[in-house]
C-alpha positions as a Python dict, from the first residue, in 0.01 Angstrom:
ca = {
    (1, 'X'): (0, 0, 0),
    (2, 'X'): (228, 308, 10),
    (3, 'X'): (413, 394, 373),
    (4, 'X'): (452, 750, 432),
    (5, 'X'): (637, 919, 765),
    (6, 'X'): (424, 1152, 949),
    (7, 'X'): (521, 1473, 893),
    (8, 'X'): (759, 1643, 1190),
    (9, 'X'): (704, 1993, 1254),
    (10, 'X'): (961, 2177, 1448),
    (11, 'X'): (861, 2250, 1820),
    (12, 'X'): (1092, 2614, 1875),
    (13, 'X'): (1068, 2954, 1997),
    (14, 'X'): (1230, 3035, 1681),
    (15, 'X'): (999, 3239, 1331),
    (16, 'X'): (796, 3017, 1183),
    (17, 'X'): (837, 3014, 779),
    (18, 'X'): (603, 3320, 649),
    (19, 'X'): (600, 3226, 271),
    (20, 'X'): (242, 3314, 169),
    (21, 'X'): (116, 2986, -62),
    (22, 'X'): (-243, 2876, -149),
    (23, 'X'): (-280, 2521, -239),
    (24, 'X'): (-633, 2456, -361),
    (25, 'X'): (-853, 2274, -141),
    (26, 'X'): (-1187, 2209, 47),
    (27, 'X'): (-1221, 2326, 431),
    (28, 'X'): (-1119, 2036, 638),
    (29, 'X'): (-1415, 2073, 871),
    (30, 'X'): (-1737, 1994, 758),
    (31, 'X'): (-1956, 2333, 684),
    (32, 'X'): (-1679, 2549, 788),
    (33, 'X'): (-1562, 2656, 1166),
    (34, 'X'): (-1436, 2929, 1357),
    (35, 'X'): (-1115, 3004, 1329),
    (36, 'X'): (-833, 3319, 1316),
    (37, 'X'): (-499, 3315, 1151),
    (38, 'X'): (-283, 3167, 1440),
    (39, 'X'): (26, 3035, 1265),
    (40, 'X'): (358, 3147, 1416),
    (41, 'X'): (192, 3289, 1720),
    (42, 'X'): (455, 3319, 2030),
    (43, 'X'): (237, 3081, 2285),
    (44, 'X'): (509, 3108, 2556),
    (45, 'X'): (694, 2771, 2527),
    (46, 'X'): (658, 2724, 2135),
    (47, 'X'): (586, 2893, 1807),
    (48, 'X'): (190, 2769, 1712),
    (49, 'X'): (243, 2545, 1420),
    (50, 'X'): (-136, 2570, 1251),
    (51, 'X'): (-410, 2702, 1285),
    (52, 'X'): (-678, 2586, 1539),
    (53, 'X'): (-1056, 2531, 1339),
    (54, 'X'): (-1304, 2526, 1645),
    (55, 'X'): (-1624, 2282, 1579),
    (56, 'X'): (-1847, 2105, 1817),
    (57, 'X'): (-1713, 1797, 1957),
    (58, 'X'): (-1771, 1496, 1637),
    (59, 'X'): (-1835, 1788, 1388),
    (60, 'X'): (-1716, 1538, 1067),
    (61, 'X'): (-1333, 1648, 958),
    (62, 'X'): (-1273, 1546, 573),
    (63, 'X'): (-975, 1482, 346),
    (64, 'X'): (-850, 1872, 199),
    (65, 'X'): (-713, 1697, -100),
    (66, 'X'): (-614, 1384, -218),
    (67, 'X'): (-316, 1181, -147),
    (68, 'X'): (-177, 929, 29),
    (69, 'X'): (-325, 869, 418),
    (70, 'X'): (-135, 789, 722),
    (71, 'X'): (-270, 813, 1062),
    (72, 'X'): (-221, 730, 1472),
    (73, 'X'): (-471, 795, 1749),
    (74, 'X'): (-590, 1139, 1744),
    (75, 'X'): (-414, 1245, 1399),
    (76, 'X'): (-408, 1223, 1045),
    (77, 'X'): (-176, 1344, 770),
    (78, 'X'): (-224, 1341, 403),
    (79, 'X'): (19, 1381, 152),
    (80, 'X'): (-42, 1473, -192),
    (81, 'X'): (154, 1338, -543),
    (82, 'X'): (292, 1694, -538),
    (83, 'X'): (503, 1694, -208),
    (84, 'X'): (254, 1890, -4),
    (85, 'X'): (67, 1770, 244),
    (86, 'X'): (-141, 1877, 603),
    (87, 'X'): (-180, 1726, 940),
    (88, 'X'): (-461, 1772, 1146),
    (89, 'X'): (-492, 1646, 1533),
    (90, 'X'): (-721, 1661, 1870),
    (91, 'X'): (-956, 1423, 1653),
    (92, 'X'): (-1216, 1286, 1935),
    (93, 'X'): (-1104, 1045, 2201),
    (94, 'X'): (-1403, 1003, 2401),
    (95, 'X'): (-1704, 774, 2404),
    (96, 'X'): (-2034, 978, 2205),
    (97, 'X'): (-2204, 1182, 2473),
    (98, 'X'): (-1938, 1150, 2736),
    (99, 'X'): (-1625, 1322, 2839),
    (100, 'X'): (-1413, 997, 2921),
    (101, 'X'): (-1130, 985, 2715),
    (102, 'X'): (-1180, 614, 2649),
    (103, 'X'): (-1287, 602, 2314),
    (104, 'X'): (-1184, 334, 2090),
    (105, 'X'): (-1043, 478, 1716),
    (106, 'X'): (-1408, 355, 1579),
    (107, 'X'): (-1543, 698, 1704),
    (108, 'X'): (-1203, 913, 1604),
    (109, 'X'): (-1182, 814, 1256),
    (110, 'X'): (-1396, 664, 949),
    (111, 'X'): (-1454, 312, 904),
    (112, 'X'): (-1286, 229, 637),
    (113, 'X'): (-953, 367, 611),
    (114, 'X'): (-635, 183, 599),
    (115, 'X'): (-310, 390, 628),
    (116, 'X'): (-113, 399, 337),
    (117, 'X'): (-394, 397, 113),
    (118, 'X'): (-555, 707, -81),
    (119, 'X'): (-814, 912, 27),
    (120, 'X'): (-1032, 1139, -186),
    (121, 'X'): (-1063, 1533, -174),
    (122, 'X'): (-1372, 1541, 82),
    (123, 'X'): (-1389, 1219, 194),
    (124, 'X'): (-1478, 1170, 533),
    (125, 'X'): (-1156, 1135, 762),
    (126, 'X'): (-1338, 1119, 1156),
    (127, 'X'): (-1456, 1343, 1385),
    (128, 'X'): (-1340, 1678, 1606),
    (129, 'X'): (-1244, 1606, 1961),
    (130, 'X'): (-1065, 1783, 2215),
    (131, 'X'): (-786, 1509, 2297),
    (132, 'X'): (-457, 1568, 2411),
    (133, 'X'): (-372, 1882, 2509),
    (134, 'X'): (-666, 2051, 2334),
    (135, 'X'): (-849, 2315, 2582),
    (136, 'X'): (-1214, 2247, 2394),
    (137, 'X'): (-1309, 2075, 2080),
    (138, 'X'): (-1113, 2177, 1741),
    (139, 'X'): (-863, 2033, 1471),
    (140, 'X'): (-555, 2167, 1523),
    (141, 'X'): (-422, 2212, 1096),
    (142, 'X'): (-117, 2223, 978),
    (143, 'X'): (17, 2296, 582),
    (144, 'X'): (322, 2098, 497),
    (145, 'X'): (532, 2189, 171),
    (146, 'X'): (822, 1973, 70),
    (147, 'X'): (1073, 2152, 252),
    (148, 'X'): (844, 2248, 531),
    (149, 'X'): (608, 2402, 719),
    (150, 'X'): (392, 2660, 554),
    (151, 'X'): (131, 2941, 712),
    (152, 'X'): (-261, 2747, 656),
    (153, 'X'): (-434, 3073, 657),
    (154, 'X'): (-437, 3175, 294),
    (155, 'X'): (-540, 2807, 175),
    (156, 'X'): (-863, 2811, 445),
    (157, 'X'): (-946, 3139, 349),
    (158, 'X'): (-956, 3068, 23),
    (159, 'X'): (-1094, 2674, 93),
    (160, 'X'): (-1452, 2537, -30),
    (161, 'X'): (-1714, 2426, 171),
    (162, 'X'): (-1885, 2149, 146),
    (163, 'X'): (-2239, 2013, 324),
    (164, 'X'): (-2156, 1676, 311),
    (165, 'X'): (-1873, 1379, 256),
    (166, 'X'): (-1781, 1282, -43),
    (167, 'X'): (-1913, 952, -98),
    (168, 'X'): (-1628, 677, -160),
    (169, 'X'): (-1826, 396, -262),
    (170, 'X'): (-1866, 239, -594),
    (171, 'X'): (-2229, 320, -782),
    (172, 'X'): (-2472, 113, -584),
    (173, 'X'): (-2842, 17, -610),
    (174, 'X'): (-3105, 276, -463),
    (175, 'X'): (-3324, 68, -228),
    (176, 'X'): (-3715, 10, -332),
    (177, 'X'): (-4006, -121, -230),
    (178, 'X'): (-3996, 80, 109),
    (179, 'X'): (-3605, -83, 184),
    (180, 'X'): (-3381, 197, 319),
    (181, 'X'): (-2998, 114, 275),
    (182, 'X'): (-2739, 121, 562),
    (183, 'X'): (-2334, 166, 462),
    (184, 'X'): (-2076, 54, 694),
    (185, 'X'): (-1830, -192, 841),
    (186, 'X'): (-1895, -468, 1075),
    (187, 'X'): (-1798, -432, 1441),
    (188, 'X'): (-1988, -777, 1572),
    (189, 'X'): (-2167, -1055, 1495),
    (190, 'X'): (-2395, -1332, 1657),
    (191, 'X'): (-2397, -1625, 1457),
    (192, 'X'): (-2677, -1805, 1621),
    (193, 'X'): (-2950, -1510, 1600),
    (194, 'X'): (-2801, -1378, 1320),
    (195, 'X'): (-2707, -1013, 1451),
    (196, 'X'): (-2498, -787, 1250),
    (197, 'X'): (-2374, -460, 1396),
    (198, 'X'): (-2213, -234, 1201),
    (199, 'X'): (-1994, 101, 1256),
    (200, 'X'): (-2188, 355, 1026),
    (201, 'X'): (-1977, 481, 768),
    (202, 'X'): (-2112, 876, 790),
    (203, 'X'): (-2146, 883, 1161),
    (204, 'X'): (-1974, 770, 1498),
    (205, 'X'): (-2268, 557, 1613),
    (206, 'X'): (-2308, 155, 1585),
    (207, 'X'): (-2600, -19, 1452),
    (208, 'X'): (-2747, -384, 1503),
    (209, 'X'): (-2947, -559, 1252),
    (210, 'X'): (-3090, -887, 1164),
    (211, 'X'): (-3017, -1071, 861),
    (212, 'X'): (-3268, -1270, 636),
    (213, 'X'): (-3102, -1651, 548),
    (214, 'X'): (-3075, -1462, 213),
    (215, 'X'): (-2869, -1167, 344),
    (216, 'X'): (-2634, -1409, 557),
    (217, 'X'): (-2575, -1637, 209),
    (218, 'X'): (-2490, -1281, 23),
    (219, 'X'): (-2231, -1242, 232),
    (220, 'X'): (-2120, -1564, 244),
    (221, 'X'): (-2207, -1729, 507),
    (222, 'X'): (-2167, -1654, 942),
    (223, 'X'): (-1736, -1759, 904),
    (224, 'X'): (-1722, -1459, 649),
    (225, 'X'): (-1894, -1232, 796),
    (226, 'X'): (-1633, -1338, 1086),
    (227, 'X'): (-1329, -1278, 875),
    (228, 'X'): (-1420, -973, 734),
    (229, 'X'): (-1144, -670, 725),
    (230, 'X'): (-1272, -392, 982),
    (231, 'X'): (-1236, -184, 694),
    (232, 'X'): (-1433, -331, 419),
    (233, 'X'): (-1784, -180, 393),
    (234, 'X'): (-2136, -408, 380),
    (235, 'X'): (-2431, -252, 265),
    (236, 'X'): (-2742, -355, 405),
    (237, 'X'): (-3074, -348, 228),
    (238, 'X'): (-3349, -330, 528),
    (239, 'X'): (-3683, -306, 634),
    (240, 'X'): (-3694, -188, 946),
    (241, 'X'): (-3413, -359, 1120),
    (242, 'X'): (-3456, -716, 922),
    (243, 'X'): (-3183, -725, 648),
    (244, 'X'): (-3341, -873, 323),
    (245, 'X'): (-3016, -748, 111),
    (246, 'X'): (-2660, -735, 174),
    (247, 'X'): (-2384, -653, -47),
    (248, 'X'): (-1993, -614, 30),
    (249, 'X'): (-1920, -260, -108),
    (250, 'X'): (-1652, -196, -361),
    (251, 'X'): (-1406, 97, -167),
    (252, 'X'): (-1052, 243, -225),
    (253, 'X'): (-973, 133, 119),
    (254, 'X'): (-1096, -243, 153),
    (255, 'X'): (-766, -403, 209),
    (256, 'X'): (-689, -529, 566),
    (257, 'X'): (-414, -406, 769),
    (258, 'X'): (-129, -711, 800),
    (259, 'X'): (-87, -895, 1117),
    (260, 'X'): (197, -876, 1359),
    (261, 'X'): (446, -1091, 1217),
    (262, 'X'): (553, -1370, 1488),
    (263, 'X'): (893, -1290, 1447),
    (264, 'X'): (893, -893, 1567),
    (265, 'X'): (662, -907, 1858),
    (266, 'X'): (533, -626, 1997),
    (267, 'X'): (635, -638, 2428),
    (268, 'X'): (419, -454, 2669),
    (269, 'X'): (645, -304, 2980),
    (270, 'X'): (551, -279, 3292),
    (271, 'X'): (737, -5, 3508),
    (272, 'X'): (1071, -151, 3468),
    (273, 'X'): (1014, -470, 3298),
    (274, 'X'): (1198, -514, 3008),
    (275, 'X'): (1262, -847, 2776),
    (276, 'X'): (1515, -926, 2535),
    (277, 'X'): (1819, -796, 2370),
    (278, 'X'): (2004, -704, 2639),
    (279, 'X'): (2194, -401, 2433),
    (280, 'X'): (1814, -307, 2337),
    (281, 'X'): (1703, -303, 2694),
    (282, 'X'): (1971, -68, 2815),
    (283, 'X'): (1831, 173, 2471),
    (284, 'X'): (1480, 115, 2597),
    (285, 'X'): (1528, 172, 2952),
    (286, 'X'): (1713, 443, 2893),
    (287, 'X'): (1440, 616, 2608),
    (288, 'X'): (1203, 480, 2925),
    (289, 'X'): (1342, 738, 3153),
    (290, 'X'): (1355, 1024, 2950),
    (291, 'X'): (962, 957, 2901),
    (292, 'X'): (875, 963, 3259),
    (293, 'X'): (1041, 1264, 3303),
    (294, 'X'): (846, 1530, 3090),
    (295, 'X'): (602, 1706, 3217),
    (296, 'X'): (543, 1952, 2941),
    (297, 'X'): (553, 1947, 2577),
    (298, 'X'): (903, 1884, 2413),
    (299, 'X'): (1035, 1701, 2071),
    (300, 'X'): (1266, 1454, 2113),
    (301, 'X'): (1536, 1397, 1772),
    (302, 'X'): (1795, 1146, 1816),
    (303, 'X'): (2057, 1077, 1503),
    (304, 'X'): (1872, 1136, 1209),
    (305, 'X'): (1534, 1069, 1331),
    (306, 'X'): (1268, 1295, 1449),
    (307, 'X'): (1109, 1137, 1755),
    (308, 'X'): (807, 1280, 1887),
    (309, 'X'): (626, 1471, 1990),
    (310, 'X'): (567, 1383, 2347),
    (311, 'X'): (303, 1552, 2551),
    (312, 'X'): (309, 1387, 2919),
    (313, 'X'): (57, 1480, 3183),
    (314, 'X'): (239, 1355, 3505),
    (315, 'X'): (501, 1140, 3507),
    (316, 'X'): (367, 783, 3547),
    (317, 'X'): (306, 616, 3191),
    (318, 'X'): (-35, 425, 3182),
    (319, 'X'): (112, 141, 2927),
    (320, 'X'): (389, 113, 2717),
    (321, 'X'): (557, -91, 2446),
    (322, 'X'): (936, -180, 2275),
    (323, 'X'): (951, -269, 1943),
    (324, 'X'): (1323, -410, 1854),
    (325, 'X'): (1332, -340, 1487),
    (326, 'X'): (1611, -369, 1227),
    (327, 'X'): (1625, -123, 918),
    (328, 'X'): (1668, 247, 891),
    (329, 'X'): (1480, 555, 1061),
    (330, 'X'): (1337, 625, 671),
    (331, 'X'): (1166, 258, 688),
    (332, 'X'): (1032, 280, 1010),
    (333, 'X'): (703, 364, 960),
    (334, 'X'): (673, 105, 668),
    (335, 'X'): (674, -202, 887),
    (336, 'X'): (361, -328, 949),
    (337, 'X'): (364, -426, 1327),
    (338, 'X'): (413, 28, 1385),
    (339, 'X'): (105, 60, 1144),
    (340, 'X'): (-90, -169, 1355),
    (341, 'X'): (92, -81, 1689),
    (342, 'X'): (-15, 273, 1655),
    (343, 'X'): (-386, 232, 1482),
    (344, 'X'): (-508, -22, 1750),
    (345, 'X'): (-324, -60, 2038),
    (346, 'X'): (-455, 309, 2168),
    (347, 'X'): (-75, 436, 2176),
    (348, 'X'): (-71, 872, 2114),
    (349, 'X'): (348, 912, 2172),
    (350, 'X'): (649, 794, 2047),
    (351, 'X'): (1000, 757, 2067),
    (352, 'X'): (1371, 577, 2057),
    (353, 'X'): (1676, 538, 1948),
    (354, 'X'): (1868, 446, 1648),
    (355, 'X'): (2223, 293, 1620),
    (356, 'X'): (2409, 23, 1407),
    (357, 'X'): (2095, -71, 1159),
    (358, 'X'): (1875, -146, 1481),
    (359, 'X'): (1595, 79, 1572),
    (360, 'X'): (1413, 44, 1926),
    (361, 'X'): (1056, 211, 1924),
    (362, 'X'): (893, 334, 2215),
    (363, 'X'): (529, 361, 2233),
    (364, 'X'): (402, 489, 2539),
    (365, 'X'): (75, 622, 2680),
    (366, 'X'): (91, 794, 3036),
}
């Protein structure tokens, strides 16, 4: 899989670039939204960076273009072969039908994606939310060029719309005899009565089934189903809710995300409570205190490495992590315990310090 670096953009009372470009694409938000030309507006503290497209909370956000995916708890960015490339944030962080900001990523994002991987123009990416420091449901969007940040406007004026996803699976069978077929990936399983639930693949919602002996042998058996990727789609061939059909999907994104390696553990903090390298604990206490002092919204760039951003609400962090890495700042979003650090462990800000080949990463969530 390909590693790409989330793309930075500047946080400054300083002009925005005003280069009018259209790159071709479709509107990121499913049927369209409202929206006004908002780049390089003076909002006080900062120059706005996108433009904000203003849906109903899980309105279904899709890929612009193709390219190559990366993503972290509330935002995506895509980049293209090209050297352009968006970012879009305030995907949804709370639980369907609620307001509790304690959604897991299955209801912020499709399925099946893996960072790193390539997405299709239209595929489904997840859903609008108002998280972080959004003041009502919408996808903030940003344009990225190879040298920086561009105005969106003329691209989403210009943008198609589309009804519906694109589809990203393989050509399958149509169901018959009065079967209707479910797409999506597994989120549990109970071996001993045979229930299947699955995260749909064109909607936030979960759905249980049973499986036939014949479905469960499809599939290969109840220690498959077990060891399944979360991102590899199962289509189910039902009547009902009683599987009699089940096929593993062929997908651009089936590939599981690696495993924490044992030697680069990833060290929850508490407070003050730091482990290991003693020179990294001074770095990480130090990057520690600079975290619970922001109150506001502020970018953070030490050496050569754009750290950030950081939106704090308080100044008490509700968890937070060190990751002692070796490398450079350019191969720190390659490794694969920061992939999986910041797609399931819930983390939405970043930051640290780099010095003599050795990188410590803060992730923090407060």
């Amino acid at each position: 899989m390909a590693r790409i670096l989330p793309p930075i953009p500047p946080y400054t009372k300083q002009p925005l670039p005003m280069e009018r470009v259209t790159v071709p694409m479709v509107f990121p938000v499913l049927g369209g939204a409202n929206w006004r030309p908002s780049y390089n507006e003076d909002w006080k503290t900062h120059r706005h960076t996108g433009c904000d497209l203003i849906a109903p909370k899980l309105t279904p956000v899709i890929a612009p273009f193709a390219g190559v995916l990366g993503f972290k708890p509330q935002t995506f960015w895509i980049v293209k072969d090209d050297g352009w490339g968006c970012l879009g944030t305030h995907l949804n962080d709370d639980t369907p039908g609620t307001s509790d900001n304690k959604s897991s990523i299955d209801f912020m994002f499709a399925p099946n994606l893996v960072p790193g991987e390539r997405v299709k123009e239209g595929q489904l990416i997840g859903y609008v939310g108002d998280s972080g420091d959004a003041d009502g449901p919408h996808l903030h969007f940003e344009l990225h060029g190879p040298d920086g940040l561009r105005d969106p406007a003329p691209s989403l004026q210009q943008a198609r719309r589309l009804r519906t996803p694109l589809s990203t699976l393989s050509s399958l069978e149509q169901p018959t005899n009065g079967q209707s077929r479910t797409d999506g990936c597994v989120r549990g399983f109970d071996a001993a009565t045979r229930r299947l639930t699955l995260l749909l693949l064109t909607e936030p919602r979960r759905v249980t089934f049973t499986l036939t002996e014949a479905a469960l042998k499809a599939l290969g058996g109840a220690s498959a189903i077990t060891a399944l990727s979360r991102s590899r789609v199962v289509s189910l061939y039902h009547r009902n809710k009683t599987v009699e059909r089940a096929v593993l999907a062929s997908s651009a994104s089936n590939s599981s995300v690696p495993r924490t390696a044992n030697s680069q553990p990833l060290v929850r903090l508490s407070g003050s409570a730091l482990s290991g390298d003693s020179a990294l604990t001074r770095c990480a206490a130090a990057e520690l205190a600079q975290f619970s002092k922001l109150s506001s919204p502020r970018w953070i760039r030490t050496g050569s490495m754009a750290l950030g951003p950081l939106r704090m609400r308080g100044t008490k962090l509700k968890q937070a992590a060190i990751l002692g890495l070796t490398g450079t700042p350019a191969t720190l979003f390659s490794q694969d315990i920061v992939q999986e650090a910041l797609r399931y462990s819930g983390f939405t800000r970043f930051g640290g310090a780099v010095g003599n080949g050795r990188i410590v990463l803060i992730l923090a969530d407060g």
